[in-house]
N, C-alpha and C positions, 0 to 999 in steps of 0.2 A: 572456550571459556564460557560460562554460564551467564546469565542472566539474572539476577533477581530484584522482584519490585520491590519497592521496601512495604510494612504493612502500611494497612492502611491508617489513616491520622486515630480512628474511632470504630466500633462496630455500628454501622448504621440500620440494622436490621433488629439491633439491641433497645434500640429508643425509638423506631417505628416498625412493631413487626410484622408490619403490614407488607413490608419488602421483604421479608425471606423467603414468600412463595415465588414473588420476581426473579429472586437471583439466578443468573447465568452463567456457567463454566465457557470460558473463554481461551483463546491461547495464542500468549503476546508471542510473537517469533522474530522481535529483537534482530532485525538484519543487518550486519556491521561489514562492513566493505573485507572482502578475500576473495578467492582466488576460485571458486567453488567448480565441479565437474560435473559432468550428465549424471555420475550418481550420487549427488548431493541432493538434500534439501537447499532451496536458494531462490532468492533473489536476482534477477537479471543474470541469472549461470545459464549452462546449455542446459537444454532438457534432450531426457533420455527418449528418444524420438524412432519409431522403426523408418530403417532405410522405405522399406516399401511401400510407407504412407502420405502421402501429400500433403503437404507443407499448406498450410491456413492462409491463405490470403484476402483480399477486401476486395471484393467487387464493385465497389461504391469508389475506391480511391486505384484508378489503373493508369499507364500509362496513352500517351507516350512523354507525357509533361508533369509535373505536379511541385507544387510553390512549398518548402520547407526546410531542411537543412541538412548533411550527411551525417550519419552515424559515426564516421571516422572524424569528423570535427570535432562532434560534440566532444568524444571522449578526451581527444587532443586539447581543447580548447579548457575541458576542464583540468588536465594534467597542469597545462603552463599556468591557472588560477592558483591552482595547489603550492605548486612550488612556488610561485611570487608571494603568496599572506607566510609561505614559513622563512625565506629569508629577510633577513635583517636591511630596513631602509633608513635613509635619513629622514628628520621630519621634515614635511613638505615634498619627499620626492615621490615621482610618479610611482606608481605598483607594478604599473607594466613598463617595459621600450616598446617602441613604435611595433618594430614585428612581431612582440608578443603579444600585443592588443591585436593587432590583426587574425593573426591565429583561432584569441577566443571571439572575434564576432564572427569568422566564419562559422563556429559552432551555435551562435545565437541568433543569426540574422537570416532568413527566412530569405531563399532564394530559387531559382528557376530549374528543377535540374531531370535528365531523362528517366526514366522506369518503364523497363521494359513489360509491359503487361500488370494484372493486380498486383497492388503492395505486398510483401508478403508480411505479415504480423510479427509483432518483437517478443519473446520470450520477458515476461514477467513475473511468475513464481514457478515454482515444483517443491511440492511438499510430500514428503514418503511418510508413509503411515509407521512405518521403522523410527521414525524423529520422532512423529507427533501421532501418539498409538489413539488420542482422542477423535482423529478425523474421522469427520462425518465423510461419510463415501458409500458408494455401491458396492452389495456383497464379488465379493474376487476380485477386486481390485485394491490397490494399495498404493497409487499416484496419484495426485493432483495435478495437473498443468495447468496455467494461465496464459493466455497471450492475450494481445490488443492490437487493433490497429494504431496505430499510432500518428494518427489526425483527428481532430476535431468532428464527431459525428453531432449535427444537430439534433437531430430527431433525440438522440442520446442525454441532450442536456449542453452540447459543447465539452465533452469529453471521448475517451478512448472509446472503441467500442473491442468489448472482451470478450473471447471465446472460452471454454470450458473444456478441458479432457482428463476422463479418466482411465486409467490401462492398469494392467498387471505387469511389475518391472521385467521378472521370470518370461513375458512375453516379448521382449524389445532382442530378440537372437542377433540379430545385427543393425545394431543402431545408426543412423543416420550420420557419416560422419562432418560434412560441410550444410548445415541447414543455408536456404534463402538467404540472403539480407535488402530491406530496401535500401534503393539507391538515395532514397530521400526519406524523411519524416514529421511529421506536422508539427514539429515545436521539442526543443530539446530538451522541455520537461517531461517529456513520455519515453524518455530512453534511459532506463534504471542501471545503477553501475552496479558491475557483478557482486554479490554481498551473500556470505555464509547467514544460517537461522540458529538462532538459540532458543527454542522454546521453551515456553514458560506458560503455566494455566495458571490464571485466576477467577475471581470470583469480582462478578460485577453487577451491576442493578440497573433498570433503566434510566433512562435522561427525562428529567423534570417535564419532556411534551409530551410524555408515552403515562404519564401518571396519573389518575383520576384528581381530577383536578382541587377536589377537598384535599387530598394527598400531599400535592403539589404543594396547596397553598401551606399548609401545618409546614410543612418543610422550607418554605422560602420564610414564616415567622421563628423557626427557630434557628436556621441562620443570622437572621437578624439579631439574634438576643445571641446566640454565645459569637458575633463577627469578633467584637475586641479582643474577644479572651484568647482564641484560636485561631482568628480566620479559616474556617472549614466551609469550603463550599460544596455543597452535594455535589452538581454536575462538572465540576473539577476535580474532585478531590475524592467524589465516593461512588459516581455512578458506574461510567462507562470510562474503561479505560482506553487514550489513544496509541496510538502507532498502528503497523501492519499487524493484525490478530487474524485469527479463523474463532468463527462462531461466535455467541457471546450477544450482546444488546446492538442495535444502531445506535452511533453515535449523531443523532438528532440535531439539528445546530440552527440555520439561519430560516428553518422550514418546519411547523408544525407533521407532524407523520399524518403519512396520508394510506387508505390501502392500495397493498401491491400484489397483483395476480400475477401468473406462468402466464405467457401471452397464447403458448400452445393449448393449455386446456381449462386456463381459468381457476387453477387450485391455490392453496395460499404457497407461501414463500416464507425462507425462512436466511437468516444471514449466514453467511458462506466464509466470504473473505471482506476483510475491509483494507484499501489499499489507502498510504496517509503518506503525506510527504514528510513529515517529522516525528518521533517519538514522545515528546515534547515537546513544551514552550513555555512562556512566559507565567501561563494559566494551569496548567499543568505539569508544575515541576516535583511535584508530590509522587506523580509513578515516574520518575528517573532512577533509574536502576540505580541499585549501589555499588557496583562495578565501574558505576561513570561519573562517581559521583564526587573524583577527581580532576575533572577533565575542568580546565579553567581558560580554555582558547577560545576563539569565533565559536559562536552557535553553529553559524552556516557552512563550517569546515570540522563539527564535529559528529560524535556519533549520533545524533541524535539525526542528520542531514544524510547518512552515509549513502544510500538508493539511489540520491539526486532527484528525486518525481517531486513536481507538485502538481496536485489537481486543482486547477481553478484557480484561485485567490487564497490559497494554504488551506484549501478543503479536504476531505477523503474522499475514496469512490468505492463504496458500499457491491459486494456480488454478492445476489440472493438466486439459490435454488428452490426447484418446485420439490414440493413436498412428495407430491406423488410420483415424481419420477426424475432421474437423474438424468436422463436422455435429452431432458425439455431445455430449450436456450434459456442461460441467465439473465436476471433480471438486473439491473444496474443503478443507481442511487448517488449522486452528489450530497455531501453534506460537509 
């Protein structure tokens, strides 16, 4: 099933056309909970991986001990949530029984457990250039992979720290078929539940801190003069769009932009992937698809939630590539 944003409230580029040379083609890919395979585009699915390639693990996070939670809880733990908000309660009675509440804080509560040697990395996207024919990629290739370790890297910011691969699918002659899994992982919001992609390109403009600041300001005076009429707010409503997208603007937030080099050779960077725990919210209910735009349950049990990530305190986490070369490690961004 398709995706579509609805348009946007206004042409913002119509009344300041100072933003049409800003605009960015972007491409929302709408990831909604299925069942997906190594040769899908997806979300937390397998990726098409060659048997005779080594499997990505963290040298920073190895065994023989490490303080976090199992992969098979988590998921369990979120199953028994599921099924408790859709059946019917009395008011006042509990959501869980005893043993179901058990169940999910094993998958929340952050505990002692073995790994045999480095963590090995959790599969976070695979995007096929067949889905999303806009991807930015290295000539002969036509995959994206993601992964991440999945604990808290300081140096990072206190988030995943993520790998990058690109391959040719025509090259994967016999794919991997039982990848690694860690016996443990830093926090059950780094483990994405498996979710098919609906891409969708749009068209979006920078975030009010990326704007010369005369810009900025004309733009915060005429929100102020049409708020009654409309309520339109640039950076909700007309700049950057949120959820998990490829390419397109940063979505700028608690942090003025700062520059960002390739740490290999110091060239600019340019955005990649942005990973988000929600499609919307409260602030941004303006790009809710119109396919969802039925959905009248929990926020946090609907599509907008379906991945399960959050970064941070309901942040995204920005992957930027060097410009000059695809080989060079990404560059990574909370916002």
């Amino acid at each position: 099933m398709t995706r579509t944003t609805p348009p946007r409230p206004l042409d913002i580029a119509a009344v300041f056309p100072e933003l049409a040379p800003l605009a960015r083609s972007a491409v929302r890919l709408h990831p909604r909970a299925g069942a997906p395979t190594a040769a899908d585009s997806s979300v937390g699915g397998p990726l098409l991986w060659p048997a005779e390639e080594p499997w990505p693990t963290c040298p920073e996070h190895a065994g023989p001990w490490q303080h976090g939670v199992a992969p098979d809880d988590v998921h369990i733990g979120r199953r028994v949530l599921r099924e408790a908000w859709a059946r019917p309660r009395a008011e006042g009675a509990d959501l869980l029984a005893d043993e179901e509440r058990a169940l999910v804080d094993r998958g929340t509560k952050p505990y002692r457990a073995a790994q045999d040697g480095p963590v090995p990395m959790v599969p976070v996207a695979q995007i096929r250039a067949a889905d999303v024919p806009a991807l930015p990629r290295p000539d002969g290739t036509d995959l994206l992979q993601v992964l991440w370790c999945a604990f808290d890297h300081p140096e990072d910011g206190y988030v995943p720290r993520v790998e990058v691969r690109w391959r040719r699918a025509a090259d994967v002659v016999t794919p991997l078929a039982a990848p690694p899994r860690p016996a443990v992982i830093g926090s059950d919001d780094y483990l994405p539940e498996p979710c098919v992609l609906h891409p969708e390109a749009v068209v979006e403009y920078p975030a009010p801190h990326e704007l010369p600041a005369e810009l900025a300001d004309r733009i915060e005076e005429w929100e102020e003069a049409i708020e009654e009429e409309s309520g339109v707010c640039y950076q909700f409503d007309l700049a950057v769009a949120p959820g998990w997208k490829l390419a397109g603007h940063a979505p700028w937030s608690f942090s003025d932009p700062f520059p960002m080099a390739c740490a290999e050779c110091g060239s600019r960077v340019r955005p990649l992937l942005t990973i988000d725990g929600t499609e919307w919210d409260g602030g941004s209910g303006s790009w809710r698809p119109l396919e969802d735009a039925g959905y009248t349950g929990y926020h946090f049990l609907g599509p907008a939630l379906d991945t399960q990530i959050t970064i941070g305190r309901s942040y995204s986490l920005q992957v930027y590539v060097c410009e000059a070369s695809y080989d060079h490690p990404p560059v990574q961004n909370m916002q």
